[in-house]
C-alpha positions as CSV (number, residue, x, y, z in Angstrom):
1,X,-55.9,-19.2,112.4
2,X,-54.8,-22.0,110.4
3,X,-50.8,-22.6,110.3
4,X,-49.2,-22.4,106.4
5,X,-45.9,-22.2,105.6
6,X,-47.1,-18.6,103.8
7,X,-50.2,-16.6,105.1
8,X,-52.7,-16.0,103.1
9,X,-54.3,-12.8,102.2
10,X,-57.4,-11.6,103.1
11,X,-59.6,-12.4,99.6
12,X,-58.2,-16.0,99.7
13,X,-59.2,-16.2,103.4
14,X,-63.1,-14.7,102.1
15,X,-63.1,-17.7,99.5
16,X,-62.1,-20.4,102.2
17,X,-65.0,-18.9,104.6
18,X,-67.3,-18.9,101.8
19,X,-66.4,-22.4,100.1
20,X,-66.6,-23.8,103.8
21,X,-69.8,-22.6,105.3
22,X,-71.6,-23.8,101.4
23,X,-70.0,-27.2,101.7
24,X,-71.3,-27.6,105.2
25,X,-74.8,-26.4,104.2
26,X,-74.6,-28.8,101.3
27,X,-74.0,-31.4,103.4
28,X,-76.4,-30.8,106.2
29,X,-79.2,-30.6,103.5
30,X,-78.2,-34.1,102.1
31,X,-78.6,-35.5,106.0
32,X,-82.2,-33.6,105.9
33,X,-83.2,-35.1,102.6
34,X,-86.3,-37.0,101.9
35,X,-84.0,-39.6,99.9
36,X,-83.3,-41.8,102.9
37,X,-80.3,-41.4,105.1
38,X,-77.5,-39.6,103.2
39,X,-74.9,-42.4,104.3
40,X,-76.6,-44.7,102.0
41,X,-75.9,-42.6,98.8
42,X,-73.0,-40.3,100.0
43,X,-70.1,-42.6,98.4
44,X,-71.9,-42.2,94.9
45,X,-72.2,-38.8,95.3
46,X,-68.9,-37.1,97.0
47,X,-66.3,-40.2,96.6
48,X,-63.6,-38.2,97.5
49,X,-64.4,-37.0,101.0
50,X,-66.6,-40.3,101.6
51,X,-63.4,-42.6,101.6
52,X,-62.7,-40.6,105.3
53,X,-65.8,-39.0,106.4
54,X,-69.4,-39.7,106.6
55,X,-71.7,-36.6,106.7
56,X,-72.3,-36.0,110.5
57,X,-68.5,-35.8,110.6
58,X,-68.2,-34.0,107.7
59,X,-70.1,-31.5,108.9
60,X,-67.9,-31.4,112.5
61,X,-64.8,-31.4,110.5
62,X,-66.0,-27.8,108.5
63,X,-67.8,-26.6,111.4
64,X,-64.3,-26.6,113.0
65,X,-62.1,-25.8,110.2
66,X,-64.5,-22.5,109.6
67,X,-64.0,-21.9,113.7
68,X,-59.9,-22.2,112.8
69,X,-60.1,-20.2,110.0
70,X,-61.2,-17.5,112.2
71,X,-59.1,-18.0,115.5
72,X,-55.9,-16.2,116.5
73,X,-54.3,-19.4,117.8
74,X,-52.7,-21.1,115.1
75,X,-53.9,-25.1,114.2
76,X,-51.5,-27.1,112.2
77,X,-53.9,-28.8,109.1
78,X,-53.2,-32.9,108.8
79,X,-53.6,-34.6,105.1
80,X,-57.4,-34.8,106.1
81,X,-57.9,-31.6,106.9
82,X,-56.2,-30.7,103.0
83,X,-58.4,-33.2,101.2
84,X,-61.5,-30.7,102.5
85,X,-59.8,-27.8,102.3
86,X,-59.6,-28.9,98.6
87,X,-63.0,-30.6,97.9
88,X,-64.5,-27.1,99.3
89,X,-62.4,-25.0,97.2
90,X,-62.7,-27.2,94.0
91,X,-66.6,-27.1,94.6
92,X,-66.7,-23.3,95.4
93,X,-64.4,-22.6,92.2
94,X,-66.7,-25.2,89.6
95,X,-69.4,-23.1,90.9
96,X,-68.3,-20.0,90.3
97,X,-67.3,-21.0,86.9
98,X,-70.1,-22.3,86.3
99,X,-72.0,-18.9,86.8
100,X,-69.3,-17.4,85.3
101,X,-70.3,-18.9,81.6
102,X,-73.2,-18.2,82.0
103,X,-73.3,-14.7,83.2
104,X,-70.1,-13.7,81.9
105,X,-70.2,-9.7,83.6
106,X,-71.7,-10.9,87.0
107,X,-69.3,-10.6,89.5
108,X,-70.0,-12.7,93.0
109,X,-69.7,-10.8,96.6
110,X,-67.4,-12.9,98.6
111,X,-67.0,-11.5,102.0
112,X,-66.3,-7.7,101.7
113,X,-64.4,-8.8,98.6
114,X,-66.7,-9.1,94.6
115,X,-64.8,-11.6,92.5
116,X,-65.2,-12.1,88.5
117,X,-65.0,-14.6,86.4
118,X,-62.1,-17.4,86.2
């Protein structure tokens, strides 16, 4: 379990899982691209996590936090383990927004958990 100063509940924890595990797929189909290698264009593309990571360790770094996320032990997050949090979160949410305007009753399954728009 990741150590915050309050738990969260249960439907935040469902949209941390989810906007985890998309990220890390997102970025383990930019390594398989036919583009050429993804470190060449990752800067241009995600700026804010490239300053830190590139994508192998991107990848790692949600592979792990999605393992903590889980755990009973408790992991205390570092500034660099907030910066994905956030870019995951901010992708997951402009996503869902993004359906949300455009399908304005469709509701997204999360987990166990359906979630509507904004």
């Amino acid at each position: 379990m990741l150590r915050v100063e309050v738990p969260p509940d249960r439907v935040f924890l469902a949209i941390l899982h989810a906007a985890l595990a998309h990220q890390k797929d997102y970025v383990e189909g930019l390594m398989e691209s036919e583009e050429g290698p993804a470190s060449q264009w990752w800067p241009d593309t995600e700026p804010m996590v490239a300053r830190f990571f590139d994508p192998p360790t991107a990848v790692r770094l949600l592979e792990r936090l999605l393992a903590a996320s889980r755990d009973p032990p408790l992991y205390q997050l570092t500034d660099y383990h907030w910066l994905m949090i956030y870019w995951c979160l901010q992708m997951f949410c402009d996503l869902h927004n993004d359906e949300a305007a455009t399908e304005p009753s469709r509701r997204t399954k999360v987990g166990p958990y359906f979630i509507g728009p904004h």
